[in-house]
C-alpha positions as CSV (number, residue, x, y, z in Angstrom):
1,X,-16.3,-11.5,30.9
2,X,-18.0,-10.1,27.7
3,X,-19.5,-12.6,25.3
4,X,-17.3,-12.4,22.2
5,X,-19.4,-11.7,19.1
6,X,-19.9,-13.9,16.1
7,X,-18.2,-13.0,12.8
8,X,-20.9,-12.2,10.1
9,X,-18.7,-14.7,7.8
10,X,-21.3,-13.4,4.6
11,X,-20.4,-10.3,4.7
12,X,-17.0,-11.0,5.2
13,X,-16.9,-14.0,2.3
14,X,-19.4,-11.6,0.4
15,X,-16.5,-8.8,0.3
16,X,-14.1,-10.1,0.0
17,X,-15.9,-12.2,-3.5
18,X,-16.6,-8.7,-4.9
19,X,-13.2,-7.2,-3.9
20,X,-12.2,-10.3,-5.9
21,X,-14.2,-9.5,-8.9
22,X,-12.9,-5.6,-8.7
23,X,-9.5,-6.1,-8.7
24,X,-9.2,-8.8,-11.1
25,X,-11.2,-6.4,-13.4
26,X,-8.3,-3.6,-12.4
27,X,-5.5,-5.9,-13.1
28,X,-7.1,-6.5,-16.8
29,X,-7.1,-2.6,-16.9
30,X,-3.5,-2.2,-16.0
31,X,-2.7,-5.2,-18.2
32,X,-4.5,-4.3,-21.4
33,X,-4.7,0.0,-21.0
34,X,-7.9,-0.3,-22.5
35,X,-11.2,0.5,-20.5
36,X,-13.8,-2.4,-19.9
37,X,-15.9,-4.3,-20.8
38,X,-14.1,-7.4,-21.1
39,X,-14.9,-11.1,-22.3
40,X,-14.6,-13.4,-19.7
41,X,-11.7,-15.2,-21.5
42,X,-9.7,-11.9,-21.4
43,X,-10.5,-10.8,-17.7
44,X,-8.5,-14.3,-16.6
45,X,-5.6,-11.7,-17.5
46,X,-6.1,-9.8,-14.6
47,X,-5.9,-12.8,-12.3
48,X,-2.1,-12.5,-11.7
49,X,-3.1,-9.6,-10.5
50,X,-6.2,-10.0,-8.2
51,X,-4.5,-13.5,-6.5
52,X,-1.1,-11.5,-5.5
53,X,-3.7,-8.2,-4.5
54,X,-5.5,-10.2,-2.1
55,X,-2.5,-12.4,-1.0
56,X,-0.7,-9.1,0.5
57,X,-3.8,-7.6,1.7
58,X,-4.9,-10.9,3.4
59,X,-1.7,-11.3,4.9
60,X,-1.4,-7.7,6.1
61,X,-5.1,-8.4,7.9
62,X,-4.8,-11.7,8.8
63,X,-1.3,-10.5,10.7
64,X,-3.5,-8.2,12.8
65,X,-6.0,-10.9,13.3
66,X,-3.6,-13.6,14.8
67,X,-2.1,-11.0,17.4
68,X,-5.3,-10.1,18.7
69,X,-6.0,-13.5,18.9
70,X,-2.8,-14.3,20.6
71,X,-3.6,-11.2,23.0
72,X,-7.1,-12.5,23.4
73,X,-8.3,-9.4,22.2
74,X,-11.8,-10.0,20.2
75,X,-11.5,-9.0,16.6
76,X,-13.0,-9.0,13.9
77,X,-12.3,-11.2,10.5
78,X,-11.0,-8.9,7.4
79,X,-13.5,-6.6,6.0
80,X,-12.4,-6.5,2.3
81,X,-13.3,-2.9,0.8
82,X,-14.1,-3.2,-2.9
83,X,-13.5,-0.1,-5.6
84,X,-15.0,-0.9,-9.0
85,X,-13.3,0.9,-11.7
86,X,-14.5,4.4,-12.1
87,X,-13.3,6.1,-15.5
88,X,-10.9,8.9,-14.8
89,X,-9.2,7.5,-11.4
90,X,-6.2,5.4,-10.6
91,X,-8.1,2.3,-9.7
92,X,-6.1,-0.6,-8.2
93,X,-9.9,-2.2,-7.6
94,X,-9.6,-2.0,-3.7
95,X,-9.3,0.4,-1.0
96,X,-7.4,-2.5,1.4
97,X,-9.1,-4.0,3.7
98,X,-9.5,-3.5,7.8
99,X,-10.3,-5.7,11.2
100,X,-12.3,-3.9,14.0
101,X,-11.2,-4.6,17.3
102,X,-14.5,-4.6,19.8
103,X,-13.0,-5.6,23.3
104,X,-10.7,-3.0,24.9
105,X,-6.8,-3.4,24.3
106,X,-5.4,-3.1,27.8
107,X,-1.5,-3.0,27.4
108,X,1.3,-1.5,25.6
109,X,2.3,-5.2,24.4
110,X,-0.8,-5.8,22.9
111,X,-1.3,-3.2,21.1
112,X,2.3,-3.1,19.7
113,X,1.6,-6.8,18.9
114,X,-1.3,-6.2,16.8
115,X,-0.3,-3.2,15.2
116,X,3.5,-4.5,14.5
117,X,1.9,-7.9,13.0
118,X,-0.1,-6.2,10.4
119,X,3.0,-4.3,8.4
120,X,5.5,-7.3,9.0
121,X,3.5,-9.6,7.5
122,X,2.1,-7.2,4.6
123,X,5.9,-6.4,3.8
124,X,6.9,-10.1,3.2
125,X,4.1,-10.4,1.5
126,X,5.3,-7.7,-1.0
127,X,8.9,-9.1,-1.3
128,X,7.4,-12.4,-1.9
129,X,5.5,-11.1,-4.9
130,X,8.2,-8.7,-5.9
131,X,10.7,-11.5,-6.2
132,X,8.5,-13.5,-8.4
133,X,7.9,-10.0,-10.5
134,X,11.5,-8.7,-10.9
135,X,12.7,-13.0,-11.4
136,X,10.0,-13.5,-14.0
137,X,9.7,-10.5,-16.3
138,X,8.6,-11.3,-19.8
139,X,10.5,-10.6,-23.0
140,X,10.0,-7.2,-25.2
141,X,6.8,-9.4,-27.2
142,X,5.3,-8.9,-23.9
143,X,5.4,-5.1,-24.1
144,X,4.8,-5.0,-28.0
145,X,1.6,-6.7,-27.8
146,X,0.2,-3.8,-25.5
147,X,2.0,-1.2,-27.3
148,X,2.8,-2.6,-30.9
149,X,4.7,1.0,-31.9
150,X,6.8,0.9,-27.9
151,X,10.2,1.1,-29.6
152,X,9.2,3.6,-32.2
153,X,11.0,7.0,-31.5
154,X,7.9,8.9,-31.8
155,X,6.2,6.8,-29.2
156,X,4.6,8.3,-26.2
157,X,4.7,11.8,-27.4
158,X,2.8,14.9,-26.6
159,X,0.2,11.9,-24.9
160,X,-0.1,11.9,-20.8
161,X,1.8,9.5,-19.2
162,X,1.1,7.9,-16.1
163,X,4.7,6.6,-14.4
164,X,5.3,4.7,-10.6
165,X,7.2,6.6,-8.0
166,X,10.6,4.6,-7.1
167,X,11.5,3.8,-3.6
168,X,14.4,2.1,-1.9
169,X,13.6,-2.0,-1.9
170,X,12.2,-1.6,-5.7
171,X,15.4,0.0,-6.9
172,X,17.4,-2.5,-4.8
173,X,15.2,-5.5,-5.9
174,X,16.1,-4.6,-10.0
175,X,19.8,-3.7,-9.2
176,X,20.1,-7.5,-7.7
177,X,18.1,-9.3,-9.5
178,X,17.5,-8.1,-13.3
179,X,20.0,-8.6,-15.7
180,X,21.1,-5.2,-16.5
181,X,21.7,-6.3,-20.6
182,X,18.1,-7.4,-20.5
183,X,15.0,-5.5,-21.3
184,X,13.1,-4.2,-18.3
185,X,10.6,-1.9,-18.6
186,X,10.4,2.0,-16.9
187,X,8.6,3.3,-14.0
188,X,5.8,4.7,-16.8
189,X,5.3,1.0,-17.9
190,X,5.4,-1.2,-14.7
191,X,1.9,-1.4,-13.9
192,X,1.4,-3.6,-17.2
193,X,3.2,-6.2,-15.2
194,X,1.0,-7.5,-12.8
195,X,3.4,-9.1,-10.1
196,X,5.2,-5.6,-9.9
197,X,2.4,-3.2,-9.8
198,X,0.9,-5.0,-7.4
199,X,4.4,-5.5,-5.0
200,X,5.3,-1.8,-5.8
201,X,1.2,-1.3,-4.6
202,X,1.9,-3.1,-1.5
203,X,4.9,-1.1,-0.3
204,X,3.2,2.3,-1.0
205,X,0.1,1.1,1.1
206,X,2.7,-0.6,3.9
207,X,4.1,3.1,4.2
208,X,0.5,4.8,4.4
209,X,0.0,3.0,6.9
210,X,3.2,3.0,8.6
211,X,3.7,6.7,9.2
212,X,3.4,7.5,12.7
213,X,0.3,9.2,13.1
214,X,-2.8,7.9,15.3
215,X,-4.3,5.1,15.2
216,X,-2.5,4.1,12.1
217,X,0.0,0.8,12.5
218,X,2.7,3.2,12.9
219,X,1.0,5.3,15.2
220,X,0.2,2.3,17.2
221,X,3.5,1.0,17.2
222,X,5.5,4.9,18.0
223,X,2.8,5.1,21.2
224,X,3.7,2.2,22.6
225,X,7.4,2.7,21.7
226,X,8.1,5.9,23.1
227,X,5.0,7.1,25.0
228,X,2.4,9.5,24.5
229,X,4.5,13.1,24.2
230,X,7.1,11.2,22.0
231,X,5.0,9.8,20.3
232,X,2.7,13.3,19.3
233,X,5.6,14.8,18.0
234,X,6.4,12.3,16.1
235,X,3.4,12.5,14.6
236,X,3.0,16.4,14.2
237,X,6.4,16.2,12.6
238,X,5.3,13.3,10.2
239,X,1.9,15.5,9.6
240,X,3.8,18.2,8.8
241,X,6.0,16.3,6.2
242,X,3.0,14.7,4.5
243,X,1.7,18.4,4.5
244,X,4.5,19.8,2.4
245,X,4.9,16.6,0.1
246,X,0.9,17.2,-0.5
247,X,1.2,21.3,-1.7
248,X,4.1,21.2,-3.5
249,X,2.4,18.5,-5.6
250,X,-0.3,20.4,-5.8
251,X,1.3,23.7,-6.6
252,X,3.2,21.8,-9.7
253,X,-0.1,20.3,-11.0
254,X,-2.0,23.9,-10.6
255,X,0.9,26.1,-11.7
256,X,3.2,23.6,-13.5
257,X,6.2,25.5,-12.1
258,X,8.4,22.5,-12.7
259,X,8.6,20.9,-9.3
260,X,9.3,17.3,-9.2
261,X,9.0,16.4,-5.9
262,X,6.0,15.7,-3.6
263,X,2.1,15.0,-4.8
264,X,-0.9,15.7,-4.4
265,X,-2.3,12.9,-2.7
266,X,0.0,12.7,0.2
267,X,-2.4,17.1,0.7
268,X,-5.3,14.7,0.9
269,X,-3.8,11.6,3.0
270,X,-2.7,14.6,5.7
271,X,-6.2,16.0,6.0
272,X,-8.0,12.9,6.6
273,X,-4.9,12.5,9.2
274,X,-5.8,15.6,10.8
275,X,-9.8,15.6,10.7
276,X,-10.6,12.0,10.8
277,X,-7.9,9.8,12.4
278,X,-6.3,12.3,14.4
279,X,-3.1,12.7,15.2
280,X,-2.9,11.6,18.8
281,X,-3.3,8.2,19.8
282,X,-6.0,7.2,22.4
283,X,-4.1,6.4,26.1
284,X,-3.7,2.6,26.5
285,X,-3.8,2.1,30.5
286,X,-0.8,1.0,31.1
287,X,2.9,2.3,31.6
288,X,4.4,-1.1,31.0
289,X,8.0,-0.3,28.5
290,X,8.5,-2.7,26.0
291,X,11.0,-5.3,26.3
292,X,14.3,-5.2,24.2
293,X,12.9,-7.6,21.6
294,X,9.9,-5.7,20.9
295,X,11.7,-2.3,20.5
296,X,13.8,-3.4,18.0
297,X,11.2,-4.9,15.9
298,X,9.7,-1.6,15.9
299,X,12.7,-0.2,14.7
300,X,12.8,-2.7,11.7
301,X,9.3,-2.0,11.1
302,X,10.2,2.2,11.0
303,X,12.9,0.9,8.4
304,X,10.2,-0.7,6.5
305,X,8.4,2.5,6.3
306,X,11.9,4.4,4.9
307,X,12.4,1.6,2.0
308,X,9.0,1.4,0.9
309,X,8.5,5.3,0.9
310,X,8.2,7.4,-2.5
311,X,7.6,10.9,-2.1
312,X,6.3,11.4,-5.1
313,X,4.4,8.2,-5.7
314,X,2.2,9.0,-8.7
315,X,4.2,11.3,-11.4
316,X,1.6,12.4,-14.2
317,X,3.3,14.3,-17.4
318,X,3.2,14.8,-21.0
319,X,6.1,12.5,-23.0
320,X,8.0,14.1,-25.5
């Protein structure tokens, strides 16, 4: 039997410390909408943010981590992958965070197991956080003090707005739980609120990483689902989806022909698909269907993917 390696726990601890520092910096970013640098007093504004960040992502990881665990596959602890602010780019102070698996994974079970785990957990992570969020949204002071002229009819004009994609389980979430005679603020103001940009962050990384393509979660969990041609087609089909999404977002923000669907992004996502994590998944050595149980967890976790999905997930524009 291979000797199982030992965890570098500085590096890890060391990380995930300055992924703490990033995204607590973001969160006062997307608190504030005013550009560093910050007193210390004022950054403890972003820690709403940072705490529910690194609660999803840790989750999301730590899900992985426990199945290999359980499968007695050696794994890595969570690298946490820091983004400082940079000016000019949406910066949500992290890029996620990954565990490397560095023993083979030998059956379909397994690696349905591990890559099932990771999304499940992420997702009620997210619901958890956008509970809180849509159950605890502040008054119209909170919005005022950020933007003292917000209910001014001139406000917002002829200046670029930045506004959040909706998707299925956010529009549900506000139709169920916020008081429809209350204020509650649109897509273009949500990342101010910390609890719902980061849970409406959560789902749009849970479906990056659930589309079924490779070695991604969802890849790993359509493989072992319906088998290797299946599966390939699948993820062609999904390629060619994000492919579309991506130039017709980039054919409105070239040509700004008025087309308000797709983005950019998703052009860029594909392309690492394609190049870098490939769009077939490696062959797992073993034939072995899953059980009944399994299946349709898979198929909850595909449903996932449809109600945290936004098409058009970033929409930049002018107000007016």
């Amino acid at each position: 039997m291979a000797k199982t390696k030992k965890n570098n726990y500085l590096l890890h601890i060391g990380l995930f410390i300055f992924t703490f520092i990033t995204t607590t910096i973001a969160g006062a970013e997307w608190i504030s909408a005013t550009p560093g640098p910050y007193e210390i007093s004022f950054l403890a504004k972003g820690l709403p943010y940072s705490l529910s960040m690194l609660f999803i992502l840790s989750c999301h990881e730590f899900g992985h981590y426990f199945a290999a665990r359980i499968h007695k596959v050696d794994a890595t602890l969570p690298f946490f992958i820091p983004f400082p602010s940079i000016t000019g780019f949406l910066n949500f102070g992290t890029m996620g965070a990954v565990i490397k698996t560095r023993s083979p994974i030998e059956t379909r079970k397994a690696m349905f197991d591990i890559g099932v785990a990771g999304p499940i957990a992420g997702f009620i992570a997210c619901l958890i956080i956008l509970f809180w969020g849509f159950t605890h949204v502040p008054g119209k002071e909170y919005i005022l003090n950020i933007h003292p002229d917000y209910f001014a009819n001139d406000f917002g004009k002829g200046q670029l707005e930045l506004a959040f994609g909706n998707t299925f389980i956010f529009s549900l979430f506000k139709d169920i739980l916020v008081d429809p005679s209350t204020f509650f603020p649109p897509m273009s103001e949500i990342y101010h609120y910390p609890y719902l940009c980061v849970g409406w962050f959560g789902l749009f990384v849970t479906a990056m990483n659930m589309i079924p393509v490779g070695q991604l979660d969802g890849g790993h969990i359509s493989y072992t689902m319906f088998g290797d041609e299946t599966h390939y087609k699948g993820a062609v089909i999904s390629f060619s989806l994000l492919f579309i999404l991506g130039t017709l977002g980039l054919l409105e923000g070239v040509l700004d022909i008025g087309i308000t669907f797709g983005w950019s992004g998703w052009l860029f996502w594909a392309l690492i698909l394609y190049f870098f994590i490939k769009l077939k998944h490696p062959p797992v050595p073993d034939n072995t269907e899953l059980d009944f149980k399994r299946k349709l967890l898979g198929y909850i976790s595909f449903i996932i993917l449809l109600l945290s999905f936004s098409p058009t997930p970033f929409i930049i524009s002018f107000g007016g």
